[in-house]
C-alpha positions in Angstrom: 63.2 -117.4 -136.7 60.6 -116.2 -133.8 61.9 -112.7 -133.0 58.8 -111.9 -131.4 58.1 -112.1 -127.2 54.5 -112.2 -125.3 51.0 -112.6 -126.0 49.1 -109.3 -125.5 52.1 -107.4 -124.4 54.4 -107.9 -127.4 58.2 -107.3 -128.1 59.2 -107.5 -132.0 63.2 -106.8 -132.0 65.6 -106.4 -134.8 69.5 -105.3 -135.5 72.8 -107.3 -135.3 75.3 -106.2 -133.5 77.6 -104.4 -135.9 74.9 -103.7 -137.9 73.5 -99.9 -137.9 70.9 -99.9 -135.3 69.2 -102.4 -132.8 65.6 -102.2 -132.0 62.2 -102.7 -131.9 58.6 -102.6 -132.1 56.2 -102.6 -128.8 52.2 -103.6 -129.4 49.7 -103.8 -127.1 51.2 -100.8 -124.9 47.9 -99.6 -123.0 47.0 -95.9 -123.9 47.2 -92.7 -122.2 50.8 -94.0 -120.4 52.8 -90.7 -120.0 56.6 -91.6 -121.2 59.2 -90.5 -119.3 62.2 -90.8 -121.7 64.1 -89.9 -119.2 63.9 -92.8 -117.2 64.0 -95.4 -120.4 67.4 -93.6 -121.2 68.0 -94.1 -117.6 67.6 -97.9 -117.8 69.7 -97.9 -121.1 72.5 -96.2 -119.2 72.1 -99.0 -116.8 72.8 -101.8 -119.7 75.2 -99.6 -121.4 79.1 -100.8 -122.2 81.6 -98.6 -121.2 80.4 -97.5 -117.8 82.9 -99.5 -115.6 86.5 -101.1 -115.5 84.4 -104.6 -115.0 82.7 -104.1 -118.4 83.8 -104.3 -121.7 85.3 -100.8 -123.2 83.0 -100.7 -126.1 81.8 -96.7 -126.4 78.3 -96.4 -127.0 75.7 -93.9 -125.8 72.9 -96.1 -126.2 70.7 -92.9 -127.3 66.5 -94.1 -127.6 64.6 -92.9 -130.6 60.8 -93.3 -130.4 59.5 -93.5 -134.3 56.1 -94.0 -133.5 53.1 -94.8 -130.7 53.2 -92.0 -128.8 52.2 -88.3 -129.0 52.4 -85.8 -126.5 54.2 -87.8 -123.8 51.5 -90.0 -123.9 51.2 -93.4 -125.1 48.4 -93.9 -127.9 47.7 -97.6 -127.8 49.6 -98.0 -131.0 52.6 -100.0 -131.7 55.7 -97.9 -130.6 58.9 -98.1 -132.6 62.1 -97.5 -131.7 65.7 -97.8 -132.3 69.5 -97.4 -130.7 71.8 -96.3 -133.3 75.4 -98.3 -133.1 78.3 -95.9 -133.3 81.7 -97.7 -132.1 81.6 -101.1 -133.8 85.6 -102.8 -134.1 83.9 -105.1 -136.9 87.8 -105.6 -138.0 88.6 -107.3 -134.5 86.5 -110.1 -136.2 87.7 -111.0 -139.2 90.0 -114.1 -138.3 86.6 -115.5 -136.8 84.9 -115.6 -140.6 86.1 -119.1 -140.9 85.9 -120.5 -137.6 84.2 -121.5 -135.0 84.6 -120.0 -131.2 83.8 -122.9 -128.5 80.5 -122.4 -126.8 79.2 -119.3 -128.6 76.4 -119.5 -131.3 78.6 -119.6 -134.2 78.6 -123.0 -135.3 74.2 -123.5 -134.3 73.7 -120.4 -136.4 76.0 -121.5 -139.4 74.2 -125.3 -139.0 70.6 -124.5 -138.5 71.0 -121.2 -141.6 73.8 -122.1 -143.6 75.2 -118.6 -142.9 76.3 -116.0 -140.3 77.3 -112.9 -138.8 80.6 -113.4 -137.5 80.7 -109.7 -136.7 80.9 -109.8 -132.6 78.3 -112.5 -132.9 75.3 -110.7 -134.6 72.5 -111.5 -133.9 73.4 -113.7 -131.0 75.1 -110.9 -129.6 74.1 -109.7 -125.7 74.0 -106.3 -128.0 70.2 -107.3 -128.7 68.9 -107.4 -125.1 69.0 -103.2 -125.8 65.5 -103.9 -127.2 64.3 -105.8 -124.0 65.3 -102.7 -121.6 63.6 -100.3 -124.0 60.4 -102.3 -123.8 60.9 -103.9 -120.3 61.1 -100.0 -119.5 58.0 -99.3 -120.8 56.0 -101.9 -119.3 57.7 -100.8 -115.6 56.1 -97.5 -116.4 52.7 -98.9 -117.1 52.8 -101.3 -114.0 53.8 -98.5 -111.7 50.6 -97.4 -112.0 49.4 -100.7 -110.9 51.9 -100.5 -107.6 54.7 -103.1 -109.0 57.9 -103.0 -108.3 60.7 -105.1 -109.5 63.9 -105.0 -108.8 67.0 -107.6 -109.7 70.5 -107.3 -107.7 74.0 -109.3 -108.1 73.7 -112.4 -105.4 76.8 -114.2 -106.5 79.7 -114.1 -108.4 82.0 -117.0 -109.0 82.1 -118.6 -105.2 81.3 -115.2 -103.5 77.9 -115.1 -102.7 75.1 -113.2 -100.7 74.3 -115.2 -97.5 70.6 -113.8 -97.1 67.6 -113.2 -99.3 66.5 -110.3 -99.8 64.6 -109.3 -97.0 68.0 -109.1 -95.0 69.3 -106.0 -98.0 68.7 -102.4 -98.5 67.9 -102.8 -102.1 68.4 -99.0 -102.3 72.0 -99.7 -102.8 72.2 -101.8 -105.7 73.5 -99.1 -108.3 76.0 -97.8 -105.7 78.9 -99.8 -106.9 80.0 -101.8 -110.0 78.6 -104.9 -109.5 75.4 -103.7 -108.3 75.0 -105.5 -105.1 73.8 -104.4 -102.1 76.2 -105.7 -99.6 79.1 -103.3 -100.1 81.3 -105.8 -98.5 80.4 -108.2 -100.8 80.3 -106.0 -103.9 84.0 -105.4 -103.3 84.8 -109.1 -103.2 82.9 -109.3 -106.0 84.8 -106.7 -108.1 88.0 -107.8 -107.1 87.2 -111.3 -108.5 86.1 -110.3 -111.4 89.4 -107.7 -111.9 91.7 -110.7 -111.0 89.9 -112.6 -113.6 90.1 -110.4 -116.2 93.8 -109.8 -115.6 94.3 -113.6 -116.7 92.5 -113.1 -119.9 89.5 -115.1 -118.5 85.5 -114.5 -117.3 83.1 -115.7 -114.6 79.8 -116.4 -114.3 77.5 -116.2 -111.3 73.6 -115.2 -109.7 71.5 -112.3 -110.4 68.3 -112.3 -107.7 64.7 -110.5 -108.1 61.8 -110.0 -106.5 58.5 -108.7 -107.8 56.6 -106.9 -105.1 53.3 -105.2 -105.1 51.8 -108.3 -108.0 48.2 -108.9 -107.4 46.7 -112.6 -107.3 45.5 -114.0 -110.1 48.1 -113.6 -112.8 49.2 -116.2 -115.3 47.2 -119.1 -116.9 46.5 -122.8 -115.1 48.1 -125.0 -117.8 50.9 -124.4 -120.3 51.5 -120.4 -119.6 51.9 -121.2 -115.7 53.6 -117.4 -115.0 56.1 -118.9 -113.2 57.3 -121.0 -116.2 56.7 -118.0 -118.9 59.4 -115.9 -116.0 61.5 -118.4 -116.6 60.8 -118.9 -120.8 61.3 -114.8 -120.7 65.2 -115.2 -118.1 66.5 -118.4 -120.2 65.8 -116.5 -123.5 68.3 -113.9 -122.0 71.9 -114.5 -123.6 74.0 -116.6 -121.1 71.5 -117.5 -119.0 72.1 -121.4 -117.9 69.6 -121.4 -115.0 66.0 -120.8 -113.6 64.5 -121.1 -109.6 62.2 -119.3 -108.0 60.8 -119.6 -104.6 62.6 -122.0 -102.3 63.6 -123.9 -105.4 65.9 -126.5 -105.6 67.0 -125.6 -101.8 63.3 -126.9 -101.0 64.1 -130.6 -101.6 65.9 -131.2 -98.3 63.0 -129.9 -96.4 59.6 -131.9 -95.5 56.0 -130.9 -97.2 55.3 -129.6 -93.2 58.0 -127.2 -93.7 57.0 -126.1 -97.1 53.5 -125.1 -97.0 53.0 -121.5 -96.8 49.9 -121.9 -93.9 46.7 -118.9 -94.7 46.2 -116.7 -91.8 43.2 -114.3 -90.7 44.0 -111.2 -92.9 43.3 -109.2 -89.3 46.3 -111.3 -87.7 48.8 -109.7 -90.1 50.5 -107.7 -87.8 51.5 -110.7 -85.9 53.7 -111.3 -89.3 57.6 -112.1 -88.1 59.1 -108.9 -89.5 61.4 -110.8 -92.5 58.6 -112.5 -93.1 56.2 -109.7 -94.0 54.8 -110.2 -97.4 52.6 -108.0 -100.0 49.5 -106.7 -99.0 47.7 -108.0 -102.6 46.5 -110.9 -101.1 43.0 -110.7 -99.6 44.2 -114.1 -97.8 48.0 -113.8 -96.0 50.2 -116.5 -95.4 52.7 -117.0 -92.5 55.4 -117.5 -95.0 56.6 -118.0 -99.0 58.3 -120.0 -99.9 56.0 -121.0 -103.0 57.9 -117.6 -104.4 54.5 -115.8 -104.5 53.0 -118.3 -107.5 50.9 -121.3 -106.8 49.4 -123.3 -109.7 50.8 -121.2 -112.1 49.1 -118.3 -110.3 50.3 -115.1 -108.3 49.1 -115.3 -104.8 49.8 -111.6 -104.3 52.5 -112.0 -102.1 56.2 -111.3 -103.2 57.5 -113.1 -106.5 61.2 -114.0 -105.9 63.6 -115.7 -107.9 67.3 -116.5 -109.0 69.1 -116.6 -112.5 71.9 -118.4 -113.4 74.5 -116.9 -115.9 77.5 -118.9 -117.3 81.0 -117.3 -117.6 81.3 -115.0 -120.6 82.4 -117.7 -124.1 84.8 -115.2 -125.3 88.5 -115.3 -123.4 90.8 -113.3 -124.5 93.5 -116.2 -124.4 94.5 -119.2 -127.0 92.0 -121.8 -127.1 91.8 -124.5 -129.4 89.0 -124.7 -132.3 87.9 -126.0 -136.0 87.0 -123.8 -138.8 84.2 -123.9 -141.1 85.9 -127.1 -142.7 86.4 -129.3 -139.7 90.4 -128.2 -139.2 91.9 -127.9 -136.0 93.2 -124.8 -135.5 93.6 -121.9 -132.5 93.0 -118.4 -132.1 93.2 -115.8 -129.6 89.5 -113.5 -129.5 90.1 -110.2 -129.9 88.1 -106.9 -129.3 86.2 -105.5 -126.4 84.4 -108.0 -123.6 82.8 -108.3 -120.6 84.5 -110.5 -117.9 81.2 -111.2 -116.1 78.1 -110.1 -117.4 76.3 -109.9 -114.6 76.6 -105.8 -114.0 75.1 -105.0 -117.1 72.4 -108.1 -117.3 70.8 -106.7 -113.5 68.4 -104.5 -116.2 68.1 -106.7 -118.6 66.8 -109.1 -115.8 64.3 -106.6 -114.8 63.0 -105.7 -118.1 61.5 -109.1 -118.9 60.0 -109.3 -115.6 58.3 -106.5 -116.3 57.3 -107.6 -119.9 56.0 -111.0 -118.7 54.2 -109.5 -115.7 52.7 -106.5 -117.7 52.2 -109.2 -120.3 49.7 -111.1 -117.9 47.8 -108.4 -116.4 46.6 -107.4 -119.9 46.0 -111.0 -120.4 44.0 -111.4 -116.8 42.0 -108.4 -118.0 40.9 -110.4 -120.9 40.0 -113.3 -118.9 36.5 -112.0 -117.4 33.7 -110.1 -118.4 
């Protein structure tokens, strides 16, 4: 069972979801980083149940622990421990579940690929797990400030309401001011509202988280097999309910022609005749009129903006009847019980974020080791 993320950069994780504690182990962490717990609580906070009427009611505070790898605020180039206590498990809401299995969660892949489970809110399938991924993705955002990167993920869509611009058309600055964390208020409240009305009716909806990578110099990820577009994209499908990867134009791009496509090189000097939406990082030593290769070509940044769009699926767990079989092929029904989102896109905006920021902080290490 690979528990283990990145190639320089590297996330260990551990913990169930009704189990004690979640957590991890960071390695390769560069030195001499000063660690603003502050912040890393602050991106917990972020991920943390409980903090809206469109999340699930679970009460945890989500407190970090640092065991190890750093000593005076400062990062020592050692691996960094950590763990996130659990305090308000329901593990009783889950008994009826021993024997069964619930349609389209992990329970009967886990029980046929291990010949045992958790049943216990899912264990280690649980979204509980992505606390480890904020913890680290938080670190590495703290290392590649230094570098100038910024990443930041917003709610684009939920169920059929959905932002009509990209994101050059947002003040990105408002994204933690409501619920849903999206920057069109307007939107936002559409957004909630949906997601209120759906949870009334026992059921959950899915939808669109967006991000966009800005300040990434050229020459990040590797010309074959770890293309960084496609190791984004192994890091956003590894997140829990996660259905869907583009980035760039994507699959909008197919309707246009190769003559519409191609982001054309200007003269660096002729960069102020950039149209203003169009305006792109200053990494690259060689501009282009426009991107909508998503700021990777060949598997390589090309120091403009990174963009791209996730796909998450409806939340598995209604609380409604549904039909099932248990553990002995008998059809039977239940109603879920307990405490669940009915979109998980509020919470997962972080989560998004944090394996950016491992993936990206991932390949600048490994760039470094590329050349002498």
């Amino acid at each position: 069972m690979r528990n283990s993320f990145g190639n320089v950069f590297t996330l260990t994780t551990f913990g169930e979801s009704h189990g004690p504690a979640v957590g991890g182990v960071v390695d390769g962490m560069p030195a001499g980083i000063e660690v603003d717990l502050e912040f890393i609580q602050h991106e917990l906070n972020r991920r943390r149940p409980g903090q809206s009427a469109i999340t699930t009611s679970r009460q945890e505070p989500d407190q970090v622990e640092l065991l190890s790898g750093v000593f005076e605020g400062r990062t020592t180039g050692c691996p960094i421990g950590f763990i996130v206590r659990n305090q308000n498990q329901h593990s009783k809401d889950y008994d009826e579940l021993r024997a069964l299995f619930r349609p389209s969660h992990a329970d009967y892949t886990y029980y046929y690929k291990y010949g045992t489970r958790d049943h216990r809110g899912g264990g280690r399938s649980s979204a509980r797990i992505t606390i480890s991924r904020v913890v680290a993705g938080a670190l590495a955002k703290l290392a590649l400030k230094q570098l100038g990167i910024t990443i930041e993920a917003y709610t684009s869509q939920v169920g059929n309401i959905a932002l009509e611009h990209d994101y050059h058309h947002y003040d990105l600055s408002l994204t933690e001011s409501n619920a849903v964390r999206c920057p069109d208020t307007q939107k936002a409240e559409e957004m909630e509202q949906l997601i209120q009305e759906v949870k009334a009716e026992g059921d959950t909806i899915g939808g669109i988280i967006s991000c966009v990578i800005k300040g990434c110099p050229a020459g990040l990820g590797e010309p074959e097999f770890d293309k960084l577009h496609a190791q984004l994209a192994h890091a956003m499908l590894s997140i829990n309910a996660v259905k869907g990867f583009e980035y760039g134009e994507g699959f909008a791009g197919v309707t246009q022609r190769g003559s519409q496509q191609n982001d054309v090189f200007v003269p660096y000097k002729a960069h102020e005749h950039y149209e203003p939406h169009k305006a792109q990082s200053s990494q690259s030593l060689h501009p282009t009129l426009t991107n909508h290769s998503g700021g990777i070509q060949g598997g390589i940044s090309n120091g403009q903006d990174i963009y791209f769009r996730v796909a998450f699926k409806p939340v598995a767990t209604l609380l409604r009847e549904q039909q099932t079989v248990d553990t002995d092929g008998n059809a039977t029904t239940f109603t879920a019980k307990g405490r669940h989102d009915p979109c998980v896109l509020p919470r997962a905006v972080p989560v998004v974020e944090a394996m950016a920021a491992i993936t990206l902080l991932d390949h600048y290490l490994l760039s470094k080791m590329s050349k002498f």
